[in-house]
N, C-alpha and C positions, 0 to 999 in steps of 0.2 A: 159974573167973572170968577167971583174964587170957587165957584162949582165946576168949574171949566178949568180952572188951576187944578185943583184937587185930581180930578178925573185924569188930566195929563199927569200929573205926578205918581197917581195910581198906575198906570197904563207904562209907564218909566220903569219905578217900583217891579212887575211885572215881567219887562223885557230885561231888564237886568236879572233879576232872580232867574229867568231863562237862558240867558248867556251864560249865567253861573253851572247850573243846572249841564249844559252843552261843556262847557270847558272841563266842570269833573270827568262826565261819559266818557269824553275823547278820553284822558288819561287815565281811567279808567280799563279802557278796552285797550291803548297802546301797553298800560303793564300786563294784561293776559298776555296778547300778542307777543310779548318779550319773554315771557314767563313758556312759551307756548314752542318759540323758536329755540331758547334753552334745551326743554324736552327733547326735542329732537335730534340737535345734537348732541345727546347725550346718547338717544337710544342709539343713532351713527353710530357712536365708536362701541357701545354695545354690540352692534350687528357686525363690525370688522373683527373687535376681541371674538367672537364666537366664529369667526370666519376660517381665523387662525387658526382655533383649536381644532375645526372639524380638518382642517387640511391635516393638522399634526397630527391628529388621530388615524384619519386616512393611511399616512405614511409608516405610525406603526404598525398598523394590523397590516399591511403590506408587507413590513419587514419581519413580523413574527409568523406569518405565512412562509415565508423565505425558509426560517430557520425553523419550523415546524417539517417542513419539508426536506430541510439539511437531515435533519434530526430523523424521520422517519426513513431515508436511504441508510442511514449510518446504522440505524438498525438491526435493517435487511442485512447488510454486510455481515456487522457481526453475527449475528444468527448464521450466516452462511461459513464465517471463519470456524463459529464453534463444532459445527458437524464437518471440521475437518482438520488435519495435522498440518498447523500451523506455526510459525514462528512468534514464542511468546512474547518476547520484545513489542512484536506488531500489534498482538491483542492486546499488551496494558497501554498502547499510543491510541491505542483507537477508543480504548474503554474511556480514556481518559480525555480524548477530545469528547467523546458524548455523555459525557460526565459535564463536562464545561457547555457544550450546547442545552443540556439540560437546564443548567443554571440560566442560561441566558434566554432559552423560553419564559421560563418563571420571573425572570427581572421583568421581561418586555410586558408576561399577562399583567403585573403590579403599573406598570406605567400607562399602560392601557386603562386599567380601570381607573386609575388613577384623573387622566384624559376625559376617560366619560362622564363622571364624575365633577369634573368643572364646565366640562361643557354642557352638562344638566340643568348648574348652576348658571350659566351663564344665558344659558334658556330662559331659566324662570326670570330673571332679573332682567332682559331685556322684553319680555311679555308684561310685566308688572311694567313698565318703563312704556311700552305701546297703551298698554292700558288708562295711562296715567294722562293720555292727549285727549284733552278736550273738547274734540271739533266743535263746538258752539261757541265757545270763544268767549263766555259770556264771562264776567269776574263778580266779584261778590260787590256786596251794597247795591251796585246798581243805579241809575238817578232816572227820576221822573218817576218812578213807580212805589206807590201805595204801600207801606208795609213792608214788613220781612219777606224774604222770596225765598222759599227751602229748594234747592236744587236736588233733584232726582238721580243719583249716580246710578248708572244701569252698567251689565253687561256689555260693551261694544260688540259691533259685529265684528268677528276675527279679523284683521286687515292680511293681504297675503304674506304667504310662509316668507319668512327669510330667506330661504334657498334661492325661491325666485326672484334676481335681484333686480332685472329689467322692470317689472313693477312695483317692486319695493323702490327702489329710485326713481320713478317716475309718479308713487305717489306721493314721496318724498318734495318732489320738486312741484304737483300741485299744490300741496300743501299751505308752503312757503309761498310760492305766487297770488294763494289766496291770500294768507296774510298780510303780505306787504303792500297788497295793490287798496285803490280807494275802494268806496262803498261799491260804485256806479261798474268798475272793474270786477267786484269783485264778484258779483250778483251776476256775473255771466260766466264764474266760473263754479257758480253753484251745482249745478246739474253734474259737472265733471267730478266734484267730492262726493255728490251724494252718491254717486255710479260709484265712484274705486270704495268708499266706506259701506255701501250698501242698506243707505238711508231705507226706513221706510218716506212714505209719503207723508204721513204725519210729519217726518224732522225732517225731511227736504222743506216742508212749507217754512216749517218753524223756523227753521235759517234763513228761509226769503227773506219771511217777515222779521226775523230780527234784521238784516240787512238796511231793510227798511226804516226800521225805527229807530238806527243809529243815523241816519240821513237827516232826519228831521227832528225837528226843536220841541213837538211836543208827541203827546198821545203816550199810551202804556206801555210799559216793557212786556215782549209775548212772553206767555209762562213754558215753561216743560211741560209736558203731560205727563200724567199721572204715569208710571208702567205697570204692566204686568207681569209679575214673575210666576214662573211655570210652576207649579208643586214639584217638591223635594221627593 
């Protein structure tokens, strides 16, 4: 009998230390996931601020087209006033108007570069900001598994351009559906991430199989593989 107590109290001992084990994981992958959905709306209003800019930029060089064109008739004019006897009055109103369009190309080119120039900025900072998503979703520590686990940061594969926003918001919105849905949900919309991210087959599995391993109470957390980086 107290080998048979022992042995149930082992076995107790055991499934608790397992529950434990299960209740870190979950809160563990619920703060990526939050940490994850953060990201995102963040790069959001990154991709609208750059949205603005490329419009406002658009709209300049549209208008400094305008007045580059005011500018090159007005020109023509006076070249044609000067090879002829004209009323001087009307030569210093004209000198003087393309005197003032002059000025007002040279504002417009300064606000233009000006424009390009944030919207460069505004580029890199939301590609650093794409870069920054994780799709494994994995967090640090970890539970159930052996040791330190050194995660491999790689290269992603570009996600599509901002421009295109039909996909950009529709991988926006897989995303999120991954996220938030359970395991059993969400492992059937594996295949649709791995397609808009452009998984290889190695990290499509890898994601199964993490999928998998968050479901159940025991067995190893899958590691990353190793990568290969191209030569410099």
């Amino acid at each position: 009998h107290a080998a048979l107590a022992a042995q149930l109290e082992k076995e107790k001992r055991e499934k608790d230390d397992a529950l434990l084990r299960n209740a870190q994981v979950s809160q563990e992958v619920e703060i990526a996931k939050q940490d994850l959905r953060a990201q995102l709306r963040e790069a959001d209003e990154l991709y609208k601020k750059q949205s603005s800019l490329e419009k406002k930029l658009i709209d300049k060089s549209q208008e400094c087209e305008r007045v580059q064109n005011e500018l090159s008739s007005l020109k023509v004019t006076v070249a044609e006033m000067e090879s002829q006897t004209i009323d001087k009055s009307t030569e210093r109103e004209l000198r003087a108007k393309l005197s003032d369009l002059e000025a007002q190309l040279t504002d417009r080119n300064k606000n233009i570069r000006v424009l390009q120039q944030r919207l460069a900025d505004m580029k890199k900072t939301l590609q650093r900001e794409l870069k920054g998503v994780d799709p494994g979703g994995g967090g640090g520590g970890g539970g159930g598994g052996g040791g330190d686990v050194t995660t491999n940061h790689h290269n992603p594969t570009p996600l599509p351009p901002p421009e295109d926003d039909v996909n950009f918001k529709y991988l926006k919105h897989v995303l999120i559906k991954f996220l938030t849905s359970r395991e059993y949900e969400a492992q059937h919309l594996t295949r649709a991430v791995a397609t808009l991210l452009r998984f290889s087959a190695e990290e499509e599995r890898l994601l199964r199989e993490t999928l998998e391993w968050r479901k159940s109470w025991f067995g190893s957390r899958p590691r990353l593989p190793k990568l290969k980086h191209s030569p410099s």
